[in-house]
C-alpha positions as CSV (number, residue, x, y, z in Angstrom):
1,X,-17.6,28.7,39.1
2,X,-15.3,27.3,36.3
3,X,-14.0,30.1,35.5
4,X,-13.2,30.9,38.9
5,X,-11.5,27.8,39.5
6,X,-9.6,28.5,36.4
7,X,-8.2,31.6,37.5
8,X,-6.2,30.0,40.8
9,X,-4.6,28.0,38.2
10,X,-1.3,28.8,37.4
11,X,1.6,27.2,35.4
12,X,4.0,25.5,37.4
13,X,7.7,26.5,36.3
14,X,9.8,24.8,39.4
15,X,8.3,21.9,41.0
16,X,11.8,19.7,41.9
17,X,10.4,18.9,45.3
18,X,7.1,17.7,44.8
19,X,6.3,14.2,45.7
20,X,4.4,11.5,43.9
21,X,1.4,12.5,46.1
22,X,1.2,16.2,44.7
23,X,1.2,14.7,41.2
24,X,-1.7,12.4,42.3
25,X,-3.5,15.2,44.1
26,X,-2.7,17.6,40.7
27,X,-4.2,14.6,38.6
28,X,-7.2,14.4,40.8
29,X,-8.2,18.1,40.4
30,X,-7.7,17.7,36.6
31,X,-10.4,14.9,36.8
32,X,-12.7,17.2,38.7
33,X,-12.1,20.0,37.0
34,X,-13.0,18.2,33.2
35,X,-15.9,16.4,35.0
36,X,-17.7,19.9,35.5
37,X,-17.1,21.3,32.2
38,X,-19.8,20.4,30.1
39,X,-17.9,18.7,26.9
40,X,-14.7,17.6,27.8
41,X,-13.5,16.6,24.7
42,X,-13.1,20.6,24.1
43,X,-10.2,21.8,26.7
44,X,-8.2,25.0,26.2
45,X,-4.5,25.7,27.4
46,X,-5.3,27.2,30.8
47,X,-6.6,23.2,31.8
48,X,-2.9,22.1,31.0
49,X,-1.2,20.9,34.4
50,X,2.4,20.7,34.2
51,X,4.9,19.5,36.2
52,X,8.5,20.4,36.2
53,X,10.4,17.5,37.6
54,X,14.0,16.8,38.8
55,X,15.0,12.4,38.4
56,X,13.8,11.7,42.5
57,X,10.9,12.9,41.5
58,X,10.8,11.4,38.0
59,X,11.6,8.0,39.6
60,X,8.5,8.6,42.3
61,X,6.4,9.1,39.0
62,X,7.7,5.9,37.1
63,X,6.9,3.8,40.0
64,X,3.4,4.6,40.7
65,X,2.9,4.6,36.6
66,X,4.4,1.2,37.2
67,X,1.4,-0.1,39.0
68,X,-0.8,1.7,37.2
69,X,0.3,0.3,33.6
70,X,0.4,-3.2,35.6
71,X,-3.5,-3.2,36.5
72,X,-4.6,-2.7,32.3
73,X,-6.0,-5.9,30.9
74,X,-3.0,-6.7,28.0
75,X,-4.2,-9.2,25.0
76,X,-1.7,-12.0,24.6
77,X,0.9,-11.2,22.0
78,X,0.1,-14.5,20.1
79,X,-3.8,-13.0,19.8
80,X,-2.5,-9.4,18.7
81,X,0.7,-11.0,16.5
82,X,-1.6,-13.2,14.3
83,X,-5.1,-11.3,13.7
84,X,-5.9,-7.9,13.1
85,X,-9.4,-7.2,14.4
86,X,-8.9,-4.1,16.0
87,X,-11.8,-1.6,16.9
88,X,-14.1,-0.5,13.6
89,X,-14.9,2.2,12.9
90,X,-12.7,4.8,13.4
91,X,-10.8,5.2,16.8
92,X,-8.7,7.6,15.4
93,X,-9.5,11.2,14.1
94,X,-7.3,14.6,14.3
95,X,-6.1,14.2,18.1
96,X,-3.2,15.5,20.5
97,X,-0.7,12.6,21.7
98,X,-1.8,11.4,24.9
99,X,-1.0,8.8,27.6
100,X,-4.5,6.8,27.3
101,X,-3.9,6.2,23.5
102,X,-0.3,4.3,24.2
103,X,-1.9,2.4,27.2
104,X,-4.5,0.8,24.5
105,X,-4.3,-2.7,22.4
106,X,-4.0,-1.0,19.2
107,X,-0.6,0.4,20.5
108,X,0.2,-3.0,21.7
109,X,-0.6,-4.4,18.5
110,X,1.6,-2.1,16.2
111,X,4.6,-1.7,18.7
112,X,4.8,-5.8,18.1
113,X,4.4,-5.2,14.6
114,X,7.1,-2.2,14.6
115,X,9.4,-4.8,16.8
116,X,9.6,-2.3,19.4
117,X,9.4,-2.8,23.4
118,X,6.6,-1.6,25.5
119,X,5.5,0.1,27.6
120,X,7.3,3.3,25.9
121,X,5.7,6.3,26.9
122,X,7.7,8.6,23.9
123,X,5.6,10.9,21.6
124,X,7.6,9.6,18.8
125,X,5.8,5.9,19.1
126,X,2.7,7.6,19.6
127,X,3.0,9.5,16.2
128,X,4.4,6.0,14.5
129,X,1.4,4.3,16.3
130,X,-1.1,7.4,15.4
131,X,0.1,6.9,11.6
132,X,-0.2,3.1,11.2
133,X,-3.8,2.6,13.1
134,X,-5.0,5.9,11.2
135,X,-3.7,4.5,7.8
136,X,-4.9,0.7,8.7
137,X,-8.6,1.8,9.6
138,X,-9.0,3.1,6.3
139,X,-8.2,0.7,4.3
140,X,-4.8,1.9,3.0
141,X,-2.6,-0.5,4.2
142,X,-3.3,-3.2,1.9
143,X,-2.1,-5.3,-0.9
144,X,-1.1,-2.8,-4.2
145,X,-2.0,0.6,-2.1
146,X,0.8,3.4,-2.8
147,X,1.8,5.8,0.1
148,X,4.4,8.1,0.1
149,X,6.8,8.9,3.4
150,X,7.6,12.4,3.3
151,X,10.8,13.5,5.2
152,X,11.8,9.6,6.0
153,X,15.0,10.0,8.2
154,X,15.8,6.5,9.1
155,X,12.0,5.3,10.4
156,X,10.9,2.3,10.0
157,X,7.3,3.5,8.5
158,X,8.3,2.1,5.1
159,X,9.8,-1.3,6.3
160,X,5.8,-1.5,7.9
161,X,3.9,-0.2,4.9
162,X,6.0,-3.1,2.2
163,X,5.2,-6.1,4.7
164,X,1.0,-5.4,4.5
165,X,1.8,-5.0,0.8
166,X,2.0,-1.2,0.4
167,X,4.2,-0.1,-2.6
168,X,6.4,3.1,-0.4
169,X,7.9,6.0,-1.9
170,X,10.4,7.1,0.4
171,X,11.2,10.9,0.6
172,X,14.1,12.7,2.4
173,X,16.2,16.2,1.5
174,X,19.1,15.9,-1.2
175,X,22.2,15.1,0.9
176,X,23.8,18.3,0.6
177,X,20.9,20.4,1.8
178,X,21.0,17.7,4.7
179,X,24.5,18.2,5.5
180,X,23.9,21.5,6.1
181,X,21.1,21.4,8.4
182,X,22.4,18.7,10.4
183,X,20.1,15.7,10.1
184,X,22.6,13.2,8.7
185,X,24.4,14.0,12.1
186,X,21.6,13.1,14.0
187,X,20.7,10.0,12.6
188,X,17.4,11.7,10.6
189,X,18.5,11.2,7.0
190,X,18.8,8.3,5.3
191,X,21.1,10.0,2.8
192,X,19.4,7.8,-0.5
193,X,20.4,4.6,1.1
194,X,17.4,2.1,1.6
195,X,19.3,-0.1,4.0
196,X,18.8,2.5,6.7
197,X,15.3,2.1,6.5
198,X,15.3,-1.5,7.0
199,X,17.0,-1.9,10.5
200,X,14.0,-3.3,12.1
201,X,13.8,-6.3,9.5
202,X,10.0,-5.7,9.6
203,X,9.8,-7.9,6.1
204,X,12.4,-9.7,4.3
205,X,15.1,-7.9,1.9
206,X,13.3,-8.8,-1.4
207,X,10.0,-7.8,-0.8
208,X,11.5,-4.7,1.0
209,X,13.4,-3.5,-2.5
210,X,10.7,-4.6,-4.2
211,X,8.2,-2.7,-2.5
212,X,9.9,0.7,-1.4
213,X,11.7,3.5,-3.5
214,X,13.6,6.4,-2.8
215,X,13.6,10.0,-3.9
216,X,14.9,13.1,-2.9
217,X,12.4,15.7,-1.9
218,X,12.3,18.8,-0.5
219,X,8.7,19.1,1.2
220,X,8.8,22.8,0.5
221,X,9.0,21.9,-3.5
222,X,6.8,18.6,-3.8
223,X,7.7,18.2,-7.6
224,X,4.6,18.3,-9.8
225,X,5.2,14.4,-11.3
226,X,4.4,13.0,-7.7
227,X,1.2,12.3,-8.3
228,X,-1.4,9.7,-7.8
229,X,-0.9,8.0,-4.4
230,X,-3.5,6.5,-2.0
231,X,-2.2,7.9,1.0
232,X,0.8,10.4,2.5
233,X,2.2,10.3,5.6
234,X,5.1,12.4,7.9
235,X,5.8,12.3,11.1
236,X,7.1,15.6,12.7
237,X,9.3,16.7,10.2
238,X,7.2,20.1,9.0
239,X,7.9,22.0,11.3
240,X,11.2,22.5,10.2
241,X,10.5,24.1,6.7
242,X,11.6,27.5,7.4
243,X,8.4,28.9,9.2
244,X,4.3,28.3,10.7
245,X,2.9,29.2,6.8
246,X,5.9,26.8,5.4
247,X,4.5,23.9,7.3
248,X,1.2,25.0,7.0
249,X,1.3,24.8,3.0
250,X,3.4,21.4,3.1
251,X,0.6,19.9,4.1
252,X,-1.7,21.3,1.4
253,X,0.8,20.9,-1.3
254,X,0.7,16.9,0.0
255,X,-2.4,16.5,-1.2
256,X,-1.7,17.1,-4.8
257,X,0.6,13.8,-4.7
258,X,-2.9,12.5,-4.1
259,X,-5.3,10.4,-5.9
260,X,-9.0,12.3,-5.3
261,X,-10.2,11.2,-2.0
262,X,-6.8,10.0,-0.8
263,X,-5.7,10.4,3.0
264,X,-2.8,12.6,4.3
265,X,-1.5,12.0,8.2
266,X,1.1,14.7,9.3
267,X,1.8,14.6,12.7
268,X,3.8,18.1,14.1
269,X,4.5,19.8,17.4
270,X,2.2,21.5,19.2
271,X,2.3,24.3,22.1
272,X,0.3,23.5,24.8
273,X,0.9,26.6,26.4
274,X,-0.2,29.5,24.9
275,X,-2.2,30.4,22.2
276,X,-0.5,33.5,21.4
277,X,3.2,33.3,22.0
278,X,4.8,30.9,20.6
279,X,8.9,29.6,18.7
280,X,8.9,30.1,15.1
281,X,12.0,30.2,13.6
282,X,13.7,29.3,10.4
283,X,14.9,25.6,12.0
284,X,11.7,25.0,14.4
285,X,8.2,26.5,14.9
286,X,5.5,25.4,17.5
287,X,2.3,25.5,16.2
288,X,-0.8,27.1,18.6
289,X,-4.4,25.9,18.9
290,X,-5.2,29.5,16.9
291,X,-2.8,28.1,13.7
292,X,-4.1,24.3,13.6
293,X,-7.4,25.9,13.6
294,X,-6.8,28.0,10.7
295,X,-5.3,25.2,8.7
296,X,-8.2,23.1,9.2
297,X,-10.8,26.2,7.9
298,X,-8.7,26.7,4.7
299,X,-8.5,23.1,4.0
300,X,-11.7,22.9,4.5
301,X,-13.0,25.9,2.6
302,X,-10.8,24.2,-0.6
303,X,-13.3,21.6,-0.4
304,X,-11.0,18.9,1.4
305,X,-12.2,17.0,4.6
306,X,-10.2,17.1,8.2
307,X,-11.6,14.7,10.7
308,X,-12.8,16.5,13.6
309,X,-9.9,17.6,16.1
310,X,-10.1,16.3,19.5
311,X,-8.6,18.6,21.4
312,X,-8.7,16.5,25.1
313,X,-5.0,17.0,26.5
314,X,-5.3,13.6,28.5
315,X,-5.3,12.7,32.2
316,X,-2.8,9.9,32.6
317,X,0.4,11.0,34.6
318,X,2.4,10.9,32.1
319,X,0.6,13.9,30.3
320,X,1.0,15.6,33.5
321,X,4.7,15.1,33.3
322,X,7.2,17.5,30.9
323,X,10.6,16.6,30.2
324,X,13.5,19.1,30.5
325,X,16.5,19.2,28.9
326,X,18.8,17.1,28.8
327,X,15.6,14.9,27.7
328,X,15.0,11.0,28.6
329,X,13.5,9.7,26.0
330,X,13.4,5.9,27.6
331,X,11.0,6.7,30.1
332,X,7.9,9.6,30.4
333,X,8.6,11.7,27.0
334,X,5.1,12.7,25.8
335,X,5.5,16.3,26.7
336,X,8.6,18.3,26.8
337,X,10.1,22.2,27.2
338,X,10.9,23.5,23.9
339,X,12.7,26.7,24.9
340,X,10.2,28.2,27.2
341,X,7.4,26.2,25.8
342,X,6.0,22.8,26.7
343,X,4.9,21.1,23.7
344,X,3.3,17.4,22.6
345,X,2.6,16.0,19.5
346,X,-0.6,16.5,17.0
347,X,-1.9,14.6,14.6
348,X,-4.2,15.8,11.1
349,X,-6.2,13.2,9.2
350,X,-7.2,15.1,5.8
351,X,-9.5,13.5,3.1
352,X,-8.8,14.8,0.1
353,X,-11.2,16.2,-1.9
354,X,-13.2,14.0,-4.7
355,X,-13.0,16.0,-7.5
């Protein structure tokens, strides 16, 4: 019977005059469709419901998420601003980016933190968001840990990391090898200068310097003296290295910057549509369920530990929802077309091994 009901779906390439009601009634088969599959934490591609929207229809969309966001229970900002009692034990494990995650008090709690306005339904909080409450439950961010920030650009993640007492090594490409690619253009290089890093004022200018260092590193040449961290962290950046296997052996060379048993969060894209074709180029590749699963077996197999993947795609409207070029990132930007591909963020949690 599932499988039946599968095969009448089919991907949705032009949908510029749907209404708000066929988004509601495509959300409402998703429910029923997860609801008869046995474990829904397990989904494949074909369960992906997209929706290709023109702005009337992205307007229609914000509205009724409007009232939706309006009807969740927020803690008060003096409550989240001054305590940090936040769910125990984990909450986070390996996980695609999803609507429900931003809707919850942890990402009310670091967006305040990270100075940064809500709601923001943009993969790139979730992945800041993903990082800090991954790195927090742990115990990592704490007074005298040491984290590294591969690939920085100009985030903020360092600025974060100093004000819990974190002592940051900032990483980015040499300038020149920037140039080249484009990122200082963009705003996603810091080119060396620490200041950059520090636009959100998160902590004060002394215990900033004090705290965080920079280096240049290319994340396809870790250099060997890195060594000894608590915890590594980037956010998006490695799938730019040149290729799927370049990306892929970033994140196990990260873990030699590692003290035994440290934790490595790398957050990349990923396609949701197919499992077999896929972009890979020498500027951006989109990694498939098929690769992420293979990266997980030979981590695993040299002895490391990857917290189980959750592979649930979400069933908020806004994971229903991919943006198309030109993209607006100040509204519903959790999913997007990448070339022919729509694509979200994932997140890895990796353990390193002990000995």
């Amino acid at each position: 019977m599932i499988k039946k009901y599968l095969d009448k779906i089919n991907f949705i390439e032009d949908a510029t005059r749907e209404s708000c009601e066929r988004l509601r009634q495509i959300e409402k088969k998703s429910k029923e469709l997860k609801e008869s599959i046995a474990n829904p934490k397990i989904m494949n591609n074909n369960d992906l419901f997209a929706i290709y929207a023109d702005n009337n229809l992205k307007e229609q969309c914000m509205e009724e998420l409007s009232c939706q966001y309006s009807a969740i229970p927020k803690t008060e900002w003096k409550d989240i601003n001054n305590r940090i009692d936040l769910p125990r034990p984990y909450s986070c494990t390996s996980m695609i980016c999803n609507q429900e995650f931003l809707d919850s008090p942890i990402s009310q709690y670091w967006n305040k933190k990270m100075k940064e306005g809500l709601p923001a339904y943009h993969r790139k909080r979730w992945e800041l968001v993903y990082i800090c409450q991954s790195l927090w439950e742990r115990g990592y961010l704490e007074d005298g840990k040491k984290g590294i920030v591969f690939g920085v650009g100009e985030e903020h993640l360092p600025d974060l990391f100093a004000s819990f007492g974190c002592h940051i090594l900032a990483t980015d490409l040499n300038l020149n090898e920037s140039a080249a690619k484009g990122w200082i253009d963009t705003n996603q290089n810091a080119a060396g200068d620490l200041e950059k890093l520090r636009h959100k004022k998160i902590c004060d200018r002394q215990t900033f310097y004090s705290r965080v260092t920079y280096r240049d590193v290319n994340m396809n040449d870790i250099p060997n003296d890195i060594t000894g961290y608590d915890f590594c962290c980037s956010t998006c950046a490695l799938e730019h290295l040149g290729s799927l296997r370049h990306g892929m052996d970033f994140i196990k060379n990260s873990l030699n910057t590692l003290k035994p048993g440290g934790t490595a969060v790398h957050t990349t894209e990923y396609n949701l549509y197919s499992n077999e074709d896929t972009l890979e180029t020498e500027g951006l590749s989109l990694y498939r369920r098929k690769d992420i699963e293979q990266l997980i077996k030979e981590l695993s197999d040299e002895g490391h530990y990857v917290y189980p993947m959750d592979w649930h795609l979400g069933t908020g409207i806004v994971d229903h929802f991919i943006d198309l070029p030109p993209y607006d990132r100040k509204t519903m930007h959790l999913r997007l077309a990448i070339d022919r591909f729509p694509c979200t963020s994932i997140g890895l949690i990796i353990r390193k091994r002990q000995s």
